[in-house]
C-alpha positions as CSV (number, residue, x, y, z in Angstrom):
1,X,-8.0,-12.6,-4.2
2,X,-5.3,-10.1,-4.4
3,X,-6.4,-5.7,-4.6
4,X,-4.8,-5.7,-7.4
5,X,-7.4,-8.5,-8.9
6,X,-10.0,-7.3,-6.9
7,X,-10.0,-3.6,-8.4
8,X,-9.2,-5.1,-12.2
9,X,-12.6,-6.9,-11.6
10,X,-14.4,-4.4,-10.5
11,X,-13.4,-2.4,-13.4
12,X,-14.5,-5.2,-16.0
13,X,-18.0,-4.8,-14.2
14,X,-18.1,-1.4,-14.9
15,X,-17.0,-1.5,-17.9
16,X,-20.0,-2.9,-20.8
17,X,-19.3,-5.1,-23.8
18,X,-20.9,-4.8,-27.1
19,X,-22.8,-8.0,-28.7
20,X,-19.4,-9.0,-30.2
21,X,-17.6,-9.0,-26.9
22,X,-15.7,-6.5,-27.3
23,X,-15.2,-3.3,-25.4
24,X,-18.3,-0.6,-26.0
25,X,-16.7,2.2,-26.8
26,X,-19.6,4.5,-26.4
27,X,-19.2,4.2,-22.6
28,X,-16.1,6.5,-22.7
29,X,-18.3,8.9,-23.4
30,X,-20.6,8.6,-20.0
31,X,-17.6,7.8,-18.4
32,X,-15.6,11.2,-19.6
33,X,-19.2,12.8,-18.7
34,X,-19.0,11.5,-15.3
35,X,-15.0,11.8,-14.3
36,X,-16.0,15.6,-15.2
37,X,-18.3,16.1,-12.3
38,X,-15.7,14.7,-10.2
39,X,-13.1,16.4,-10.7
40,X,-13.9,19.6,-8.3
41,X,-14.4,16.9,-5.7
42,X,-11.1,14.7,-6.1
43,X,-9.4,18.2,-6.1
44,X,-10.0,18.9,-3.2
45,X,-9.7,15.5,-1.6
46,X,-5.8,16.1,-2.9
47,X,-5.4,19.0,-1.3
48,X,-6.6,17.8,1.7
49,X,-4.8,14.6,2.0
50,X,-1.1,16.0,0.6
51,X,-1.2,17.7,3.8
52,X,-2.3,15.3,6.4
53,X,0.2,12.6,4.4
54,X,3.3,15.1,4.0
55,X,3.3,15.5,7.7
56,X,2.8,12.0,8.9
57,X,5.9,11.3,6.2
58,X,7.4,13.7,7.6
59,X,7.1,12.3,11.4
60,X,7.9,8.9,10.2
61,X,11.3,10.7,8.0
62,X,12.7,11.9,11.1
63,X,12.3,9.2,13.1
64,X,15.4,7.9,11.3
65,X,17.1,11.4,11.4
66,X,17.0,11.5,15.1
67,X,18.6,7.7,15.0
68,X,21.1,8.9,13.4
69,X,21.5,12.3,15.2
70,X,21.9,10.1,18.7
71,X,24.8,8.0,16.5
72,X,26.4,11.3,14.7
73,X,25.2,14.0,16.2
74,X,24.3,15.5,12.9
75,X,22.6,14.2,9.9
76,X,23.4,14.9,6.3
77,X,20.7,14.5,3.9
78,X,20.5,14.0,0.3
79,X,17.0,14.9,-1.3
80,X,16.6,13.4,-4.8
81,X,14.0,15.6,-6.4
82,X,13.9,18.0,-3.5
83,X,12.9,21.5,-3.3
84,X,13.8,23.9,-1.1
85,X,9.8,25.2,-1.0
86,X,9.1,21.8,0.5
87,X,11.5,21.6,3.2
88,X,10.7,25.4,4.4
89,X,7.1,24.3,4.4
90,X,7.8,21.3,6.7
91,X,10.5,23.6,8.9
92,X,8.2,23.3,11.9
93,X,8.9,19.8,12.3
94,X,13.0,19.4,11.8
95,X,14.3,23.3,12.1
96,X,15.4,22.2,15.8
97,X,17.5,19.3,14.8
98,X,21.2,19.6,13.3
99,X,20.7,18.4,9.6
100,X,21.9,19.7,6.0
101,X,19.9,19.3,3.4
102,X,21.8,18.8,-0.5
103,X,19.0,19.1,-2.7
104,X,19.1,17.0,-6.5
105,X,17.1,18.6,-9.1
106,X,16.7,19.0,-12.9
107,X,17.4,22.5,-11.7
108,X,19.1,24.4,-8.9
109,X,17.9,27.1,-7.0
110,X,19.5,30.0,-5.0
111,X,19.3,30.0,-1.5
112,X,20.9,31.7,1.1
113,X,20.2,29.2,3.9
114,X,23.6,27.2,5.0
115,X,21.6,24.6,5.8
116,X,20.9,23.8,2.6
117,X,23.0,23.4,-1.2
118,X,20.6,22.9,-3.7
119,X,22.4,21.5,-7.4
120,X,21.5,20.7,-10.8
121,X,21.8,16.9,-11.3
122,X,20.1,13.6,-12.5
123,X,18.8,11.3,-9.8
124,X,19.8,8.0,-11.9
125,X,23.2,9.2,-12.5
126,X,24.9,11.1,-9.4
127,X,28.4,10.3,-10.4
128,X,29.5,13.5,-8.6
129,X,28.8,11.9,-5.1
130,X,31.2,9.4,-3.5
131,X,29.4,5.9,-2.3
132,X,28.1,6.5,1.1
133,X,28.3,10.3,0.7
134,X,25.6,10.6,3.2
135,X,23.7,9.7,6.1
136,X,20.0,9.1,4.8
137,X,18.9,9.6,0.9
138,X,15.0,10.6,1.1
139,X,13.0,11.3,-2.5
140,X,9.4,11.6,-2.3
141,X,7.2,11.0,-5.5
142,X,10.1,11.0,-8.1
143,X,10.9,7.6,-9.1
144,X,7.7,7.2,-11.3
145,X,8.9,10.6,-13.2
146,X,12.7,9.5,-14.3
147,X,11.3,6.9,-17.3
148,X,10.9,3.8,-17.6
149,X,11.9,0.2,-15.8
150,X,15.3,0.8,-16.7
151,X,15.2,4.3,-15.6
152,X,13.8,3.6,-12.6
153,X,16.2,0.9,-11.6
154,X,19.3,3.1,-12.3
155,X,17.5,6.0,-9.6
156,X,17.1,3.1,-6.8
157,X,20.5,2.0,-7.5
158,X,21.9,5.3,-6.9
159,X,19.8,5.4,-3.6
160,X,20.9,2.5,-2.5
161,X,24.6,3.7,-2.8
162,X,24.8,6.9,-1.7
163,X,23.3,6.3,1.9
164,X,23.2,3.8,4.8
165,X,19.9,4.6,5.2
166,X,17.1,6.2,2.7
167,X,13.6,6.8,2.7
168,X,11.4,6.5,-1.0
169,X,8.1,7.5,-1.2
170,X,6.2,7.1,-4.7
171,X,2.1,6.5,-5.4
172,X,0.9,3.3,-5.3
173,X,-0.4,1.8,-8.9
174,X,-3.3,0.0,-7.6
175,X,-4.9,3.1,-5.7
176,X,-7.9,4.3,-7.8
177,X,-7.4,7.7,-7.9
178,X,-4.3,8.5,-10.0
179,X,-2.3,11.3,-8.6
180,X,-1.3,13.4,-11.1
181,X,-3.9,13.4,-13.2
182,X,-6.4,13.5,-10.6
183,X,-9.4,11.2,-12.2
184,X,-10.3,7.8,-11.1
185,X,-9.2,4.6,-12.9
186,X,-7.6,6.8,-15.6
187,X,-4.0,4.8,-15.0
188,X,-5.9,1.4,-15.4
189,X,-7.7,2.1,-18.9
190,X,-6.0,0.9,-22.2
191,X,-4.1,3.5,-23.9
192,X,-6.2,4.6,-26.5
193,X,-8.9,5.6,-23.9
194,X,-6.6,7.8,-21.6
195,X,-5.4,9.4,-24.8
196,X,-8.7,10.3,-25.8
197,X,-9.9,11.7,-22.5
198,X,-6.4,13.7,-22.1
199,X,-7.4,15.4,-25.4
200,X,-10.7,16.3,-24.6
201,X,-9.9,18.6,-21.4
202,X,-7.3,19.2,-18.8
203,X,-6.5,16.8,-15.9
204,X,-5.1,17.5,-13.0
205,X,-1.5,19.2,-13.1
206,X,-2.0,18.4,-17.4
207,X,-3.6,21.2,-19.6
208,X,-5.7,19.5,-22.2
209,X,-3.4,17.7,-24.7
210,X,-3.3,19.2,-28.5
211,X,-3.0,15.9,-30.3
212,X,-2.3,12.4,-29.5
213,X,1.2,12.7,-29.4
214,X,1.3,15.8,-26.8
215,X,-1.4,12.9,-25.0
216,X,1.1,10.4,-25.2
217,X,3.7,12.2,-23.7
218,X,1.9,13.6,-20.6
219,X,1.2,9.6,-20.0
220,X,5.3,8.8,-20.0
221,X,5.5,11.5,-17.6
222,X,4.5,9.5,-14.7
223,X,4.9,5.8,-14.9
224,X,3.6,4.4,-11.2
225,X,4.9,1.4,-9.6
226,X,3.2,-1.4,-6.9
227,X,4.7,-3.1,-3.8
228,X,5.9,-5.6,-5.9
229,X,7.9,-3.3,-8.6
230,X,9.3,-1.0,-5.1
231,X,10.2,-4.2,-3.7
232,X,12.3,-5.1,-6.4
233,X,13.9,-1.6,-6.6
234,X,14.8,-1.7,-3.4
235,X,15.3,-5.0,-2.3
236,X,17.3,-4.7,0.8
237,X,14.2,-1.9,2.3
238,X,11.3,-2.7,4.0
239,X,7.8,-1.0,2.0
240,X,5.2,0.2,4.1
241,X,2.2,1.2,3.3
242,X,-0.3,4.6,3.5
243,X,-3.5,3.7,3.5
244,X,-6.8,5.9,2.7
245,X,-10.3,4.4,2.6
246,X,-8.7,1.0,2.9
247,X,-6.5,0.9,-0.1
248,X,-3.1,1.4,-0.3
249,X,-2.1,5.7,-1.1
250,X,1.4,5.5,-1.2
251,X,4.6,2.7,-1.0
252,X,7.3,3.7,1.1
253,X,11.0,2.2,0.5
254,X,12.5,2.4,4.3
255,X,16.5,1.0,5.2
């Protein structure tokens, strides 16, 4: 049996019908009830594990760096989604090396650091940039934030053209605690459910939604993706896996 079918299962289990066969709705209730007492507890299991991940990613990022800093003897970088408070964080690790970061956001920021450029631009159409305008592309948890299939395949595209070599990390689908919301199963309940529980108090990096539409729209925010969906984005990469508690975190996109 695949995870995937393994988790949906488990969920069914969980989940009671009523004499009709249908779904009991009354159990959103104790479930709402229950996900609340968790929520101080997945907290800080983020915080946690965004640190121990980003540096492993990290390590494992500049692992092709340095293959291509023994080629070039520099490496140019193009960070789709990048920030300049996440490299300066993680300076520990690369500021010895002789990269330059350009930096792709919704917005730019100022920085007086020549070794990075930091523009205002859209990841799934970066017409300004020549093919192979770089030496590695790297984007970590972006792709599930630009829309839709569509959306998503235009970003990978762009990826895949701009670099040699690129490195794309996004959360995995079929891990149980959903990332951005921060409460378990949330991502794998119908619709109507997640709105309801987004309206009735704040989740994760979400304030509690006004009405069903403001709901809706924090939902399209994030659409996540499995190893099957990142291998068809990408399909000239290799996708590894993070693992935490023996299912799979994270899907990494590596050429």
């Amino acid at each position: 049996m695949q995870p995937q079918t393994q988790h949906l299962t488990r969920l069914r289990q969980l989940i009671p019908l009523g004499a009709d066969g249908k779904f009991d709705h009354s159990f959103l209730n104790t479930y709402v009830d229950a996900i609340n007492n968790l929520i101080p507890l997945t907290a800080n299991i983020n915080t946690i594990n965004r640190n121990h991940f980003r540096k492993a990613r990290v390590r494992r990022f500049l692992s092709i760096v340095d293959e291509i800093i023994r080629t070039k003897g520099k490496c140019d970088i193009l960070d789709v989604g990048g920030t300049l408070a996440y490299w300066q964080g993680l300076e520990p690790f690369w500021r010895d090396r002789p990269v330059h970061f350009t930096l792709v956001n919704v917005e730019s920021e100022l920085t007086q650091d020549e070794r990075f450029r930091s523009i205002a631009g859209d990841g799934r159409a970066l017409d300004q940039f020549q093919n192979l305008s770089f030496d590695v592309v790297h984007s970590n948890s972006v792709i599930e934030h630009v829309g839709g299939w569509r959306e998503q395949l235009r970003m990978a595209r762009e990826i895949r053209r701009l670099a040699p070599r690129y490195f794309v990390q996004t959360p995995n689908f079929w891990f149980p605690l959903e990332p951005h919301f921060r409460v378990p199963f949330i991502h794998w309940l119908p619709e109507p459910w997640r709105v309801s529980i987004l309206m009735r108090w704040a989740c994760g990096f979400h304030p509690r939604a006004r009405s069903a539409g403001e709901a809706r729209q924090m939902l399209d925010d994030a659409r996540l993706v499995d190893a099957r969906a990142m291998k068809e984005l990408f399909p000239d990469a290799v996708v590894k896996r993070e693992r935490f508690a023996g299912f799979t975190k994270s899907l990494i996109a590596v050429r």
